[in-house]
FIKE-660037 format. One line per field, with one value per residue (C-alpha): residue number from 1; x, y, z; residue in three letters. Coordinates in pm, whole numbers. Each point is the difference from the previous one (the first is absolute). Layout:
BEGIN
k <- (NUM;...)
xx <- (X;...)
yy <- (Y;...)
zz <- (Z;...)
r <- (ALA;...)
***
This chain:
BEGIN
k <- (1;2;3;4;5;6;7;8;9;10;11;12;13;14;15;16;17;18;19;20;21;22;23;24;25;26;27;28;29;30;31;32;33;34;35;36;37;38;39;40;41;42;43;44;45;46;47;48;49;50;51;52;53;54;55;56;57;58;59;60;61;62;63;64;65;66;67;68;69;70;71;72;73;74;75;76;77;78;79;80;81;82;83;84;85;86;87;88;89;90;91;92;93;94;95;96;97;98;99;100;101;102;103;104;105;106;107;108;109;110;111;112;113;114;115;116;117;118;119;120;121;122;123;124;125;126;127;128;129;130;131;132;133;134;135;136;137;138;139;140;141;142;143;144;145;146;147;148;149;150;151;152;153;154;155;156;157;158;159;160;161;162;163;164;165;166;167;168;169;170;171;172;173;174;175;176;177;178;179;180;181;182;183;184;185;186;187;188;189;190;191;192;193;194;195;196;197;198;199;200;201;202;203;204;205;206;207;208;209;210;211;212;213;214;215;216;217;218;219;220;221;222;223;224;225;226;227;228;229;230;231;232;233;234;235;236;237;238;239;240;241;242;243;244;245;246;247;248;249;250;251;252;253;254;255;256;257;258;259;260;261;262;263;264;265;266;267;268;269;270;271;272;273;274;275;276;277;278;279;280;281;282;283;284;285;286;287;288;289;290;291;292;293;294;295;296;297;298;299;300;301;302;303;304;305;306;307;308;309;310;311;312;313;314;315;316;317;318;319;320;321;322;323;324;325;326;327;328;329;330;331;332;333;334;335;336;337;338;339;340;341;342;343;344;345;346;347;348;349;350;351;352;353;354;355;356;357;358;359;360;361;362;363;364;365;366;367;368;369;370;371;372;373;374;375;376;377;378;379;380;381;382;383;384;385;386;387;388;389;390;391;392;393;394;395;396;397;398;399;400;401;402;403;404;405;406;407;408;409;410;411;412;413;414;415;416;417;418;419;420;421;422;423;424;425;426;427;428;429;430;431;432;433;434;435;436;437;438;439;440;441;442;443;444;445;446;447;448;449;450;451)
xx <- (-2153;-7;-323;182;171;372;305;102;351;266;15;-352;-28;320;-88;-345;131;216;-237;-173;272;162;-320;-35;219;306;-73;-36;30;353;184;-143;89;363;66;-146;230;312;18;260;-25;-390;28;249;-229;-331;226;125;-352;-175;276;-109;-343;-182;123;-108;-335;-30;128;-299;-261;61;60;-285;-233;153;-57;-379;-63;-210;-22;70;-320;22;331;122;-292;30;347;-140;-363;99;169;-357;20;368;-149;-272;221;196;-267;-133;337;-73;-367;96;283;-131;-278;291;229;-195;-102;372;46;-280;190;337;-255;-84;342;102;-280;75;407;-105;-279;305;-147;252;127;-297;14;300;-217;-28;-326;-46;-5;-224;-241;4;-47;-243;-257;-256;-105;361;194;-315;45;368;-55;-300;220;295;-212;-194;350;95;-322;49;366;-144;-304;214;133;330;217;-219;-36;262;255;-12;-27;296;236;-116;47;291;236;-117;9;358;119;-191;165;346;-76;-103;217;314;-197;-10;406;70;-159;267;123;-213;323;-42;-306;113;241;-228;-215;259;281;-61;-73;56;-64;-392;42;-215;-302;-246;203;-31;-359;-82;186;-229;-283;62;58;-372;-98;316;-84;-379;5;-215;-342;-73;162;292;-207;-244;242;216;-349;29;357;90;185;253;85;312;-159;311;174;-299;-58;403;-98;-294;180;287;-256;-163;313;130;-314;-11;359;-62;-278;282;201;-290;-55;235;212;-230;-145;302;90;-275;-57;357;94;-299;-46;-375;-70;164;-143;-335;-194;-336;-6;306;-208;-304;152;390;55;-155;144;319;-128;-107;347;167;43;-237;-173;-335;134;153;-297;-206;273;25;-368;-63;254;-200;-319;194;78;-275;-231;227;-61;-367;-83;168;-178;-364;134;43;-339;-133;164;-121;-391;9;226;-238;-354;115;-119;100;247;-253;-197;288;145;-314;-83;381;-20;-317;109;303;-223;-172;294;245;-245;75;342;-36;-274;229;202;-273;-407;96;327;-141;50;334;196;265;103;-109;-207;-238;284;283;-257;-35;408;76;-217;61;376;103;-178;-205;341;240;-274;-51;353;90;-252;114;347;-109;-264;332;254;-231;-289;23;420;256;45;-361;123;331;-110;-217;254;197;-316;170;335;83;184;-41;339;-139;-190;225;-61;-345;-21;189;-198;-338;34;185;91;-303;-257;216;42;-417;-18;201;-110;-423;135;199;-286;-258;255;79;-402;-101;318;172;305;80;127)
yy <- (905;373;64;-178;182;50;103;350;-163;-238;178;-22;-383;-84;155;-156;-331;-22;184;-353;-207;220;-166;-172;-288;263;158;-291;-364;59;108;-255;-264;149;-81;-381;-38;57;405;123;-317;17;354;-159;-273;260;265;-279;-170;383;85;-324;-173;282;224;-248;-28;357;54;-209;101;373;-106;-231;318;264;-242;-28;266;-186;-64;-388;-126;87;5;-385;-73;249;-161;-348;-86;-279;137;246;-210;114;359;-97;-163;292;222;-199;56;359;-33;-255;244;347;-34;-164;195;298;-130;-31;374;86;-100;169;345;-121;0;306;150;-68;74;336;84;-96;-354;-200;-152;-121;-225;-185;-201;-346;-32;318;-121;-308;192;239;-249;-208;291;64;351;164;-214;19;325;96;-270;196;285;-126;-177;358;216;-288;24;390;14;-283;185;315;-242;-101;345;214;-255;-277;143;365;-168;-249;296;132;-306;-183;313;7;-352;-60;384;-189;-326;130;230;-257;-220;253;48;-368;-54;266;-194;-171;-310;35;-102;-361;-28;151;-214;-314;120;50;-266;-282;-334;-287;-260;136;-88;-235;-95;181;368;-36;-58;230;229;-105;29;353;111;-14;219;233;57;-91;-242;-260;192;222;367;-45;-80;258;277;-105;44;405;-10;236;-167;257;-79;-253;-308;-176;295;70;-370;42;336;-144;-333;270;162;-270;-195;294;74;-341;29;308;-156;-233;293;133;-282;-262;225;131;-283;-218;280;-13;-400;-15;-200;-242;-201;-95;354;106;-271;39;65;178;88;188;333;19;-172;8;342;194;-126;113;388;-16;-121;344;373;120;-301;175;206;-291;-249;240;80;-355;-81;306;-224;-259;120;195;-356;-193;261;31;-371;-46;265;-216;-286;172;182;-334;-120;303;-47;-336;91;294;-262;-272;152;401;139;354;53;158;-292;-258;190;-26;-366;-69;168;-156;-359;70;128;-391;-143;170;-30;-352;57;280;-203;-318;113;28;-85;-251;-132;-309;-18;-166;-279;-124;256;302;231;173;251;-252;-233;295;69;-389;-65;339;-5;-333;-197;212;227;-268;-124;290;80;-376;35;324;-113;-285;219;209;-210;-310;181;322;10;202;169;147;200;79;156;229;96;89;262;267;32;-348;-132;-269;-80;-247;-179;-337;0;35;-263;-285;134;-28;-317;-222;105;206;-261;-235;193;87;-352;-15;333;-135;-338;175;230;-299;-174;277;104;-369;-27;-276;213;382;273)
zz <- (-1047;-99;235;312;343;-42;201;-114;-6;117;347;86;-152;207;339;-51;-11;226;253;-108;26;358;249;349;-123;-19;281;283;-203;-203;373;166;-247;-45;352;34;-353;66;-21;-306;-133;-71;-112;-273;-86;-89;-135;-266;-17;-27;-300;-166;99;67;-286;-246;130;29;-346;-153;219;-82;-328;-100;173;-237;-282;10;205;239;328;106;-65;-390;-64;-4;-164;-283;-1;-58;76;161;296;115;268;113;28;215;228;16;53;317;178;75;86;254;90;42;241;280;-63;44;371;71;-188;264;303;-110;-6;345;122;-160;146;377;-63;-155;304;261;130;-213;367;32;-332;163;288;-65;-104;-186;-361;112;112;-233;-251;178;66;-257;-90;-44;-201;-241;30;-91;-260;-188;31;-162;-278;-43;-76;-205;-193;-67;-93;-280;-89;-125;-260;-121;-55;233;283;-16;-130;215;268;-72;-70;332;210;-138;109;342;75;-144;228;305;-44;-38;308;255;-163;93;388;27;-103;255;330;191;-52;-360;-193;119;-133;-335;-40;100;-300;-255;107;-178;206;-228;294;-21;-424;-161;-248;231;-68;-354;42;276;-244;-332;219;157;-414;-30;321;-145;-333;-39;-262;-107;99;-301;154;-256;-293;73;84;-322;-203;121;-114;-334;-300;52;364;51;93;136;120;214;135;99;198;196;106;138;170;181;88;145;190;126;104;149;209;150;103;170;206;-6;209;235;126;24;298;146;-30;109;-350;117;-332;79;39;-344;-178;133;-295;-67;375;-51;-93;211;317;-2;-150;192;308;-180;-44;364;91;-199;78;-236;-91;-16;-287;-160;15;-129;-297;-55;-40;-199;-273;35;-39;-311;-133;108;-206;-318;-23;64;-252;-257;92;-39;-317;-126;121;-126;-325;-65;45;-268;-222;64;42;-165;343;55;230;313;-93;58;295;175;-45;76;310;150;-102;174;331;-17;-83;243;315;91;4;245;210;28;246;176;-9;-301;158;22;-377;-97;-182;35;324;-253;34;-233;-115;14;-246;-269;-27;12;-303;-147;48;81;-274;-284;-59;-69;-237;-229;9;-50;-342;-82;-72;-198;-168;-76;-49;-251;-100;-103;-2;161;-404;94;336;-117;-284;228;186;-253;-157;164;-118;-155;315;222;234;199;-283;18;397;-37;-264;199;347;-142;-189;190;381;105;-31;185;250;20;62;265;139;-10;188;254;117;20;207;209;91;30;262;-204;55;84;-209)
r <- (UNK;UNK;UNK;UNK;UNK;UNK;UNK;UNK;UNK;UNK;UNK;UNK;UNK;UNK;UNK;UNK;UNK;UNK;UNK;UNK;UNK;UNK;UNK;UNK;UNK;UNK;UNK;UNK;UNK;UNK;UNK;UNK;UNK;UNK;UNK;UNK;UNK;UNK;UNK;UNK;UNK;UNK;UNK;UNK;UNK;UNK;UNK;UNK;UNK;UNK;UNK;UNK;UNK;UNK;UNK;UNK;UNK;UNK;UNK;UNK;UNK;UNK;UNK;UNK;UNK;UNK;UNK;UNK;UNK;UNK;UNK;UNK;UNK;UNK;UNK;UNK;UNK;UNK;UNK;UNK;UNK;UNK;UNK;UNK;UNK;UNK;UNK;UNK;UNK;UNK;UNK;UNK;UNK;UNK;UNK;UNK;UNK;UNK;UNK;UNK;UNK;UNK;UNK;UNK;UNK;UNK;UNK;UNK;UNK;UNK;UNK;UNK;UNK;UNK;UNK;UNK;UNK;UNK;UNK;UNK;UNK;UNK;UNK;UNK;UNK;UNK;UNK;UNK;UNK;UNK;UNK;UNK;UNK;UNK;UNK;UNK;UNK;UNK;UNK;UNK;UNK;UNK;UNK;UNK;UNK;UNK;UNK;UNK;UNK;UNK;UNK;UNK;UNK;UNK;UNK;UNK;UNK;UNK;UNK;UNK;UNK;UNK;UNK;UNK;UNK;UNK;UNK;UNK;UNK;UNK;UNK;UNK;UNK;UNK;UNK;UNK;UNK;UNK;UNK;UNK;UNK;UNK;UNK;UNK;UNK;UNK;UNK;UNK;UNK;UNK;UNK;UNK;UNK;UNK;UNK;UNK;UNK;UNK;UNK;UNK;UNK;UNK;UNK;UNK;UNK;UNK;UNK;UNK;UNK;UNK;UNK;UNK;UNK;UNK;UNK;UNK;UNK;UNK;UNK;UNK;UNK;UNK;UNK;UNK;UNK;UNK;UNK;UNK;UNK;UNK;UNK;UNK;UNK;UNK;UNK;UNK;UNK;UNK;UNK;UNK;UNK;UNK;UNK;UNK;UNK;UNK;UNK;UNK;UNK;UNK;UNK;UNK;UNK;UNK;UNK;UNK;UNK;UNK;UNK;UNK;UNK;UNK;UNK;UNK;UNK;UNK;UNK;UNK;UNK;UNK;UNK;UNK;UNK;UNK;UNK;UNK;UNK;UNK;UNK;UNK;UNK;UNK;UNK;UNK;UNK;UNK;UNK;UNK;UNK;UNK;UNK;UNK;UNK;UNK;UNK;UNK;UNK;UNK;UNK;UNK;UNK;UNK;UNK;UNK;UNK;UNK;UNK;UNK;UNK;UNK;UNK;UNK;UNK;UNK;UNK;UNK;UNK;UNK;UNK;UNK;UNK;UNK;UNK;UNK;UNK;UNK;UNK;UNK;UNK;UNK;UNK;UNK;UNK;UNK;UNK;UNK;UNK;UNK;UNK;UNK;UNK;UNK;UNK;UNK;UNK;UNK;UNK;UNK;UNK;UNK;UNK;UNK;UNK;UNK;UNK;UNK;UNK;UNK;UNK;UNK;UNK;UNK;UNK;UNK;UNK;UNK;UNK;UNK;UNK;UNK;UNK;UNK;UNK;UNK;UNK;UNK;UNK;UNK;UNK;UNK;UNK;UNK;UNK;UNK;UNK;UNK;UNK;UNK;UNK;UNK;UNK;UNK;UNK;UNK;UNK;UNK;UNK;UNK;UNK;UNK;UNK;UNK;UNK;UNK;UNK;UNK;UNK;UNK;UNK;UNK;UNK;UNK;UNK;UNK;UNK;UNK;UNK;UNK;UNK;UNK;UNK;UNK;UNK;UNK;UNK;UNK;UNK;UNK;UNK;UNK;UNK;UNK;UNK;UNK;UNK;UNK;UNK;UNK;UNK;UNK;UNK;UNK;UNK;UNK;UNK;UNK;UNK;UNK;UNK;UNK;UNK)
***
């Protein structure tokens, strides 16, 4: 433990994680979602699930890292030898993860790339993004790029790289989002559209929020794929464990809310209010948005703003994913960190090149109406996360006790408010709700019924 990367502090371990946590699933999933759900009143639902659901998971994957002082792969079984394979679960989530979302990191450089050169009108034809997607040689290309600045920012190590460039980042994104967010509110008839987002609709209430809302937790605050474990195993004894989980989850919720501001409002004027349009989801950022910009004054300067955030929070996150990747190799085979970097970084070149090619030369590669990309996050997201987080409470909560986190959290100053809430989460309501969470997601991809 005394030879391993740290945060110089709470600042730079909070701003780190939540640069994790603050990703593409803020950004374009959580607005989308909060208008097909019923507006204020899913913002209600994951604000209570977020206080509750996701800061007890948080609390014991941060915790159980600081503990042993591993990364995922060593820490539950240091824990209890019995649960190694928990940690190698975990540990596949983010090498499934990194390599596709770093081809969907390269297209956001794309489109900031042609708003900041002055041919963002051109980005709102029809079958811009299509073909864009479906070519070959460029989306490789702003995909390698992406994956390379990733790779360098990890590379420089945990203070000098991550953390640097975390303090850097996080600023800027939240000044951007609160300035386009302000631009956006201003647009005529944008007060409709706020209120559709906030209001709550309690006719659009039912099962499928609360899970949409469970669901969207794990995009928010990346849990149950090794970042929090890992990140907690950089974590000083003398740093406020639950103080600090409480700062990141106000971070991202506020990001994510933010996000809604930005363009809830904007395209409700330009849609008109059209619900379809609103609710459109993954389409909303590469194919409805910026027919939005190209409908403002000054939507050059505002698309290019806007993906400049994203490419902001898209990065923050895929550098936690390959520090955890990267983490796990020296753990697991005490690689240096160059070493690890590199091999990360090529696997992820193999790995991620499908995904970019299956839009196009290997379209004809699908189940179930997925593609190649949509494959990776269903299996990644929709089924391996609920798992590990489903055997992470129980790990928590039957094997190695709630007594064992708490007391933790309590190494820093003896204090642990939410210790009864965690307790009661962990043991007896979170993996209920895992189980529900797995079932609903298999349902929903296999079309048994739609989130």
């Amino acid at each position: 433990m005394n030879n391993r990367s740290s945060f110089s502090g709470k600042l730079g371990f909070v701003l780190a994680a939540a640069g994790s946590a603050v990703g593409l699933g803020n950004i374009w999933r959580f607005p989308y979602l909060a208008a097909q759900y019923g507006g204020g009143t899913f913002l209600l639902v994951y604000l209570i699930i977020a206080v509750t659901f996701g800061f007890s998971l948080m609390i014991a994957e941060v915790a159980i890292g600081r503990k042993t002082g591993l990364s995922a792969i060593g820490a539950f079984k240091a824990l209890d030898s019995r649960f190694g394979f928990l940690g190698l679960l975990a540990s596949l989530v983010p090498i499934i993860i990194l390599p596709y979302y770093s081809v969907i990191g390269g297209w956001v450089i794309k489109y900031f790339a042609v708003f900041l050169t002055g041919g963002g009108a051109a980005t709102a034809a029809d079958d811009y993004f299509t073909g864009f997607v479906g070519s070959v040689f460029q989306p490789l290309g702003w995909f390698l790029l992406f994956l390379g600045a990733t790779a360098v920012i990890v590379l420089l190590g945990v203070e000098k790289g991550i953390e640097k460039v975390s303090k850097f980042m996080m600023p800027i994104l939240v000044v951007l989002a609160i300035g386009i967010s302000i631009y956006c509110l201003t647009l005529d008839g944008a007060m409709d559209g706020l209120a559709y987002y906030v209001q709550p609709h309690m006719s659009d209430f039912s099962v499928k929020t609360v899970l949409a809302a469970m669901g969207q937790l794990f995009y928010s605050m990346s849990l149950a794929m090794g970042i929090m474990v890992t990140y907690g195993s950089y974590m000083r004894k003398d740093t406020n464990l639950e103080s600090s989980v409480r700062q990141i989850e106000i971070f991202d919720t506020v990001i994510a809310f933010l996000a809604g501001l930005m363009i809830i409002p904007a395209v409700f004027v330009f849609s008109g209010g059209d619900p379809k349009i609103l609710q459109s989801g993954p389409s909303l950022m590469f194919v409805i948005l910026p027919k939005v910009f190209e409908s403002m004054s000054f939507g050059g300067a505002v698309g290019a703003a806007f993906f400049l955030l994203v490419i902001f929070a898209a990065l923050t996150s895929s550098i936690s994913l390959m520090e955890t990747i990267v983490s796990i190799f020296q753990d697991k085979f005490h690689w240096t960190r160059k070493s690890s970097c590199i091999f990360v970084t090529v696997m992820s070149i193999v790995l991620g090149a499908p995904s970019s090619l299956g839009f196009g030369p290997l379209s004809f590669i699908s189940w179930a109406n997925m593609t190649i990309l949509d494959i990776m996050d269903f299996v990644s997201n929709s089924v391996l996360m609920p798992i590990v987080a489903f055997f992470t409470a129980i790990f928590v909560g039957f094997i190695i006790k709630p007594k064992s986190i708490s007391d933790e959290v309590r190494v820093t100053n003896g204090k642990f408010a939410g210790k009864k809430l965690f307790t009661v989460m962990i043991k007896w309501i979170t993996p209920v709700f895992l189980i529900l969470i797995l079932g609903s997601s298999v349902a929903n991809a296999m079309g048994w019924f739609k989130l």
